[in-house]
C-alpha positions in Angstrom: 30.7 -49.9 -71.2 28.8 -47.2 -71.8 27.4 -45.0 -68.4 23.6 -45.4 -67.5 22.0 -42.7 -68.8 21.3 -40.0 -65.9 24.0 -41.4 -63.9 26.4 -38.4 -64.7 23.3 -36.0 -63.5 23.0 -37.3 -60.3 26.8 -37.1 -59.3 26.9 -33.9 -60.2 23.6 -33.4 -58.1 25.1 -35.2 -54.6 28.3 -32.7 -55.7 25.8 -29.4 -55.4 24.2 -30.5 -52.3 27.4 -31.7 -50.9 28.7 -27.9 -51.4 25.7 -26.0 -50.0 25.4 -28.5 -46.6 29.1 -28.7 -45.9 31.0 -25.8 -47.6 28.0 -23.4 -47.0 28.2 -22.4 -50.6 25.5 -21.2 -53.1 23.9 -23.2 -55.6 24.2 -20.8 -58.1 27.9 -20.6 -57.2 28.5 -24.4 -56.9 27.2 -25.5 -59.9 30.2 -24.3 -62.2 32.3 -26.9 -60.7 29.7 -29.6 -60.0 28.4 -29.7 -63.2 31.4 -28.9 -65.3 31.4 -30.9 -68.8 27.6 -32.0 -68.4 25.4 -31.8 -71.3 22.4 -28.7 -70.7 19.8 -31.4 -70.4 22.4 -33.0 -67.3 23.1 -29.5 -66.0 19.2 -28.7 -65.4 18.6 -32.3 -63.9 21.2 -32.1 -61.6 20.4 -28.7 -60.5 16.4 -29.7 -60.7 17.1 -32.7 -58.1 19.4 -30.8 -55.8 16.9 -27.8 -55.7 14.1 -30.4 -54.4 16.1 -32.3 -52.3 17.0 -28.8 -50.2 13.5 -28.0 -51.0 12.0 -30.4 -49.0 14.9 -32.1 -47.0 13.4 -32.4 -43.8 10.1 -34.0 -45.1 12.8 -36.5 -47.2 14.6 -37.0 -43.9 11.5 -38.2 -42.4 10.5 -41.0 -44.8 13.8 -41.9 -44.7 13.9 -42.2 -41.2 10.8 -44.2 -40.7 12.0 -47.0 -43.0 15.2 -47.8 -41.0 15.8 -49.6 -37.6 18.5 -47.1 -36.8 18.9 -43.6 -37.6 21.2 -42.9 -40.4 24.0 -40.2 -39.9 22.9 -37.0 -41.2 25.8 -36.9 -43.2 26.3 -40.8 -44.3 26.2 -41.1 -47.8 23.4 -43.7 -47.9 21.2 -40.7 -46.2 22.3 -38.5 -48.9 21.5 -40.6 -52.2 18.2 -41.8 -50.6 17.6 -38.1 -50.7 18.4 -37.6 -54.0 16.2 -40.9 -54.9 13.1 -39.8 -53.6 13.3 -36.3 -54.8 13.4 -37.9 -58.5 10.7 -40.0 -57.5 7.9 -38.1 -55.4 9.2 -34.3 -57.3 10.3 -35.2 -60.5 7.9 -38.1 -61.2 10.6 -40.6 -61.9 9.6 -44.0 -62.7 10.4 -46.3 -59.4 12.7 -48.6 -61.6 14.6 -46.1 -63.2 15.2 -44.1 -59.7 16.7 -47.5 -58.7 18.8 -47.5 -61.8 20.4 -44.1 -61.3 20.3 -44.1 -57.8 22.3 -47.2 -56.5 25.7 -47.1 -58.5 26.1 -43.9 -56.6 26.6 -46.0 -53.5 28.7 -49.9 -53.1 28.7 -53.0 -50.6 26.7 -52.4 -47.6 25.3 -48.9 -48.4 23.9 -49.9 -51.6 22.3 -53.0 -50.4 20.7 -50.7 -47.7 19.2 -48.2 -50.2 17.6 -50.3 -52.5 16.0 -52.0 -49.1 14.7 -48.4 -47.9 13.8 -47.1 -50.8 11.5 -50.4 -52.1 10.3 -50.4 -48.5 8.8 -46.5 -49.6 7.5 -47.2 -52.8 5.4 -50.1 -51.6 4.0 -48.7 -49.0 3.0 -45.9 -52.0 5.0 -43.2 -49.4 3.7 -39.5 -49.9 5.5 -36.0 -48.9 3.1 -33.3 -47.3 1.2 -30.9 -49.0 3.5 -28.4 -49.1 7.8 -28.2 -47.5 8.5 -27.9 -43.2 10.7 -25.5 -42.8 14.0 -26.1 -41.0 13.4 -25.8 -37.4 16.5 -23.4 -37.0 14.9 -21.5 -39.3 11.4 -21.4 -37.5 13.2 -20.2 -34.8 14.6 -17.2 -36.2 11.3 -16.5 -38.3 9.1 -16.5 -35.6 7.9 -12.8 -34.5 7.9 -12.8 -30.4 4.4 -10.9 -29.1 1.9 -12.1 -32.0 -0.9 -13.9 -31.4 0.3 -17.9 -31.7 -2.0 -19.0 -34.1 -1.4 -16.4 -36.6 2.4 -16.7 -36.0 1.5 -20.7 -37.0 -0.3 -19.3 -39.8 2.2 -16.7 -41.3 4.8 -19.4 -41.2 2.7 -22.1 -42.8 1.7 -19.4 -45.8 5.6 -19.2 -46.1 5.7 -23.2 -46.0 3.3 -23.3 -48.6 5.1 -21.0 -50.8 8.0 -22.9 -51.1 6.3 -25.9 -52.7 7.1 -24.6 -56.1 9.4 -22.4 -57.6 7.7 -19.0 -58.4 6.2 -17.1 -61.3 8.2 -15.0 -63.8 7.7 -11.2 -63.2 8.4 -8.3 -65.6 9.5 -4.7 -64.4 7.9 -2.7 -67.4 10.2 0.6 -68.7 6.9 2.5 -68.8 4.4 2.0 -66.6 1.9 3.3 -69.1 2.1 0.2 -71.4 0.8 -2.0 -68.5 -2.2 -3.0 -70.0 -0.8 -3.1 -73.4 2.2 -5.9 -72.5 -0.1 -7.8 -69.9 -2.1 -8.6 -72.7 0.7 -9.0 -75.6 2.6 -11.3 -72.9 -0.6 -13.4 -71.5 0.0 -12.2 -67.9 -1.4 -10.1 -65.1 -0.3 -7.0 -63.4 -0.1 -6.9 -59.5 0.9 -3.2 -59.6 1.5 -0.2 -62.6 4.6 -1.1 -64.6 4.4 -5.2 -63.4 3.4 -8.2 -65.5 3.4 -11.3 -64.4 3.9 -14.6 -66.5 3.0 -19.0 -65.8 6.3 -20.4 -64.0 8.5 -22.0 -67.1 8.4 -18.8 -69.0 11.1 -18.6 -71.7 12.2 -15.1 -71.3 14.6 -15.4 -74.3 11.4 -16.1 -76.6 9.2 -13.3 -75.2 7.9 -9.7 -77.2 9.2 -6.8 -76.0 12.6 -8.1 -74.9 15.1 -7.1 -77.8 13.2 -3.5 -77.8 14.2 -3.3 -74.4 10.3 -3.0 -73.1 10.8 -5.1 -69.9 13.4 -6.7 -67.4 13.1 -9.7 -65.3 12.7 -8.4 -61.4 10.5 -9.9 -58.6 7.4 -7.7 -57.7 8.9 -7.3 -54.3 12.3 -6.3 -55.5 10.9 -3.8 -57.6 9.1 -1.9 -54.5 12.1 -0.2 -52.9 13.1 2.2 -56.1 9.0 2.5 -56.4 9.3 4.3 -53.2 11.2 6.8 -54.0 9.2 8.1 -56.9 9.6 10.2 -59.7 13.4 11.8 -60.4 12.4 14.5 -62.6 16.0 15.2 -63.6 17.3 15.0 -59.7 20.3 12.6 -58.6 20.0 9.6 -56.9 23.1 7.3 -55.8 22.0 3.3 -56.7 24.3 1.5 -54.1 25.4 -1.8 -54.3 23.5 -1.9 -57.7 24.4 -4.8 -59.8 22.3 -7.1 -61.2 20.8 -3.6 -62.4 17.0 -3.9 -61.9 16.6 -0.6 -59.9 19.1 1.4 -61.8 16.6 0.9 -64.7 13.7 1.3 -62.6 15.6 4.7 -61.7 16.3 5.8 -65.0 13.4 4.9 -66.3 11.9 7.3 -63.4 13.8 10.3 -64.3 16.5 10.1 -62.1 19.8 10.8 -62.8 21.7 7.8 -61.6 24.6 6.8 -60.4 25.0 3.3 -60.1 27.7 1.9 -57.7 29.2 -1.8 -57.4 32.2 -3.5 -56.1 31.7 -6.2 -59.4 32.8 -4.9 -62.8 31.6 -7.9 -64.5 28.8 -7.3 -62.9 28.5 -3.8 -63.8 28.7 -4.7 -67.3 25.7 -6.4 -67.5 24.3 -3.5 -66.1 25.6 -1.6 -69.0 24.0 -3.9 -71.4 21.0 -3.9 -70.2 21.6 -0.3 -70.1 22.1 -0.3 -73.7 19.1 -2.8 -74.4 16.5 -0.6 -72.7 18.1 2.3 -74.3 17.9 4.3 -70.9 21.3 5.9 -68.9 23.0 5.8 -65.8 26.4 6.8 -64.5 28.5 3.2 -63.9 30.7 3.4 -60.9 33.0 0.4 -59.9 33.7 0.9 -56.1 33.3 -0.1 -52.8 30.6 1.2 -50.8 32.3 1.1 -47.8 35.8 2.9 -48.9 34.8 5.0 -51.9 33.7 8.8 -51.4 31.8 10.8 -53.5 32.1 14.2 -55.0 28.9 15.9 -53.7 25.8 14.8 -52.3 22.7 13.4 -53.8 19.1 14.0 -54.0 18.3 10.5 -53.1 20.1 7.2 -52.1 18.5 3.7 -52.6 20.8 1.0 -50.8 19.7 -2.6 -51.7 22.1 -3.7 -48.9 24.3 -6.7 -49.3 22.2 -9.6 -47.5 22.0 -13.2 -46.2 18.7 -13.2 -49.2 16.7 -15.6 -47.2 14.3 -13.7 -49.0 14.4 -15.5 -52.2 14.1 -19.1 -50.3 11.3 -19.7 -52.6 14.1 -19.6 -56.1 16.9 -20.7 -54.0 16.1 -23.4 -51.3 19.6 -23.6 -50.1 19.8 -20.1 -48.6 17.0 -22.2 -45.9 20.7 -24.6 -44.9 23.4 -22.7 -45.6 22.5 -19.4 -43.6 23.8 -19.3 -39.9 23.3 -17.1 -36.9 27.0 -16.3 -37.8 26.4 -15.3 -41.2 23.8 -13.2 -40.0 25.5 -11.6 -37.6 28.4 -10.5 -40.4 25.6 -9.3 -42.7 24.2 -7.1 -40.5 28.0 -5.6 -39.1 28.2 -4.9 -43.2 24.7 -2.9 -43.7 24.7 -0.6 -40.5 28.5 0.4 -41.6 26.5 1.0 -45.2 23.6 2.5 -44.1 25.8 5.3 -41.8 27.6 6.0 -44.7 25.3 6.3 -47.1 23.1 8.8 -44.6 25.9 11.3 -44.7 26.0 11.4 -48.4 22.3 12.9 -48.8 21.5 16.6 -49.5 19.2 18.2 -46.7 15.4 17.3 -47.5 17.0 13.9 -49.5 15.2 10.3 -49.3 17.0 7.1 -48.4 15.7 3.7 -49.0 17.3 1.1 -47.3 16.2 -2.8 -48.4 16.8 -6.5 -48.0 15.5 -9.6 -49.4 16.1 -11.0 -46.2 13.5 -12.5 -43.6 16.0 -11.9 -40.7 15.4 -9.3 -38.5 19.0 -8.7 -37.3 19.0 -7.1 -41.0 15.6 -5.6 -41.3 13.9 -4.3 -38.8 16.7 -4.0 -35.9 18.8 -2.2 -38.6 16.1 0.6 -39.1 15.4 1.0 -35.1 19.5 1.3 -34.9 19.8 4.0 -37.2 16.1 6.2 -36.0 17.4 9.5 -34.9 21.1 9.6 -36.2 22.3 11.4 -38.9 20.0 13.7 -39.4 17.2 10.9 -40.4 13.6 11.1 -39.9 11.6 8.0 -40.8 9.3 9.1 -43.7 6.3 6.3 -43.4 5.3 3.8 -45.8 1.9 4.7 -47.2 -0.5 1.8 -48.2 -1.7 3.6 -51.3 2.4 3.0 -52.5 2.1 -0.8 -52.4 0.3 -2.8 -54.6 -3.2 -4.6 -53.0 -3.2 -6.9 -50.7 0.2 -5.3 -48.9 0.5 -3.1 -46.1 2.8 -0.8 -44.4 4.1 -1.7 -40.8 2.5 0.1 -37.8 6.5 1.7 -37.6 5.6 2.7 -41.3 8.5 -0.2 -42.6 7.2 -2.4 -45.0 8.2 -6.5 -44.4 6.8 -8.6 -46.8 7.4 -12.5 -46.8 6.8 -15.4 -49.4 3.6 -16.5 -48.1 1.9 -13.0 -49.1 -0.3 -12.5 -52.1 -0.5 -16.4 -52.4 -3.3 -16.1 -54.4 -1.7 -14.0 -56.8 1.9 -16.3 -57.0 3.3 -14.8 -54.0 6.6 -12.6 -54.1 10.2 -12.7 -52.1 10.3 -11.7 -48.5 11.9 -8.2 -48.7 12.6 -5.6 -45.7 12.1 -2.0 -46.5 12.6 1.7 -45.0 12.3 5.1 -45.4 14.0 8.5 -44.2 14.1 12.1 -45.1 17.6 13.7 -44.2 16.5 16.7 -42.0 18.3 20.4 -42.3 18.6 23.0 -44.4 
């Protein structure tokens, strides 16, 4: 008999989830495993369901719990296909029956039965998630900013709330900034900044103008700000560290600098080099770890895109709001102040370091900058508003922290940490 159609999707889908909750692991990782021999149409279901199921678990969790006479286990099964049902149903706009359908030969005997008598309790009473995701309260927690003002604390986390409710927009790193205006309007987007366009969510970046000629590359507007603060190279040497995916070895490059581009990944690196190649501009490729490898002299400029827990990026990859623990954290941040102390020694007198994470914890943002204030030589150089596009704002330590509930009007943008220092001497 042949296999209900879906049916293979949403295995795979309870497999992904499975893997982030209980192994801790990324979706992005997982998915190779979960979803191997599934059609492309499968593989985007089944990561589509398990994104909105860690999208919006707790609000799931709540329906769920308020249709049973006892709590379920958090990790019964029953719990865990509900989950998955009501994701295709209130996200993905599946049709009740055909959530039924898929839904319950994940489960057998007793479980199944329950199910189908929790979930047909929710569809008739026409059951409704909230405007926008709660985030988890662990994550609350650790969010929250000690010393502001509780209702715009509440607020700042409720903007970030609300910007998880959808994945975000597409946005385009331009090689010149010059052809702003030209490619915002070839492309149909707008630019938040010189040398950024931004496109509708759903873009297909594979059918766009400009990409074979090497005109653009895919990077957040936040992601983009840390090489933007370093300025123009004009033939001087920066050190990239931890560079791979590439976007601000390009960004570099395509400012002058003379770059040298460090990873620990040589499959990595390599899609550096192409893209390298595609944009037609150069950089010095260096496989290495940051931690053991020594240079040959010193350097201009170094931008260090630290390693991080990227809880940053919650809004593209829900899971990093369950998988990350205080534990994680706290190896994260052991990892960036070794970096950061290495990379300070490596800078000529009168040289720049930016130091960045797409992380919203402050064990890696903001207590990593006040750690390192005064050694090595380091003078904070401030942030200046007129650096950053509208709408964003330098601390009052001159840092800049931006979050995904900023610039909502606009799409909104990661939550990145960022900082600034001049090596002293002569």
């Amino acid at each position: 008999m042949d296999e209900i159609s879906g049916l293979a999707a949403r295995r795979a889908a309870l497999r992904l989830i499975d893997a982030v909750l209980r192994r801790g692991e990324t979706l992005d990782n997982a998915a190779h495993g979960a979803c191997q021999g599934l059609a492309p149409p499968d593989r985007g279901l089944a990561r589509a369901l398990a994104g909105e199921v860690l999208r919006w678990m707790g609000d799931l969790d709540a329906l769920i719990d308020s249709a049973t006479r006892s709590i379920l286990p958090e990790d019964a099964k029953p719990r865990a296909v509900l989950r998955l049902m009501l994701a295709g149903w209130l996200r993905l706009e599946t049709p009740p029956h055909a959530v039924i359908a898929t839904g319950l030969p994940l489960l057998s005997g007793g479980p199944r039965r329950l199910a189908h008598g929790v979930f047909s309790t929710l569809s008739r009473r026409d059951a409704k998630l909230p405007a926008h995701p709660s985030l988890p309260p662990a994550v609350v927690a650790r969010w929250s900013v000690s010393g502001r003002e509780a209702g715009a604390e509440e607020a700042r986390l409720e903007a970030i709330a609300e910007a998880l409710t959808v994945p975000p927009p597409l946005d385009l790193t331009l090689k010149e900034d010059g052809q702003t205006a030209h490619w915002a309007k070839v492309l149909g987007g707008v630019s938040l900044a010189p040398g950024h366009v931004r496109l509708a969510r759903g873009s297909a970046v594979e059918t766009l103008e400009g990409l074979d000629e090497g005109a653009w590359w895919v990077q957040d507007l936040a992601a983009s700000l840390p090489a933007r603060l370093l300025g123009a190279g004009e033939g001087r040497s920066v050190l990239d560290l931890c560079a791979a995916p590439g976007g601000k070895t390009l960004q570099l490059a395509a400012a002058g600098w003379a770059v040298t581009a460090l990873d620990l990944s040589e499959r990595r690196l390599a899609l550096v080099e192409q893209n390298l190649g595609r944009t037609g501009l150069a950089a010095d490729l260096v496989v290495g770890d940051a931690l053991t490898w020594m240079p040959t002299r010193l350097f201009d400029a170094i931008l260090l895109d630290a390693p991080c827990t990227a809880t940053g990026t919650c809004r593209r990859h829900p899971d990093v709001l369950h998988r990350v623990s205080p534990r994680t954290i706290a190896e994260m941040a052991e990892i960036q102040a070794a970096l950061l102390s290495r990379a300070a020694d490596w800078l000529k007198p009168g040289g720049r370091l930016v130091y960045a994470v797409c992380s919203q914890e402050r064990e890696e943002g903001e207590e990593q900058a006040a750690a390192i204030a005064g050694k090595h030589g380091l003078a904070v150089e401030p942030i200046g508003a007129e650096e950053l596009p509208a709408g964003l704002l330098p601390t009052a330590q001159g840092w800049l922290r931006t979050d995904p509930g900023m610039l909502a009007e606009a799409g909104g943008l990661d939550g990145f940490f960022v900082a600034r220092w001049v090596k002293q001497g002569v």
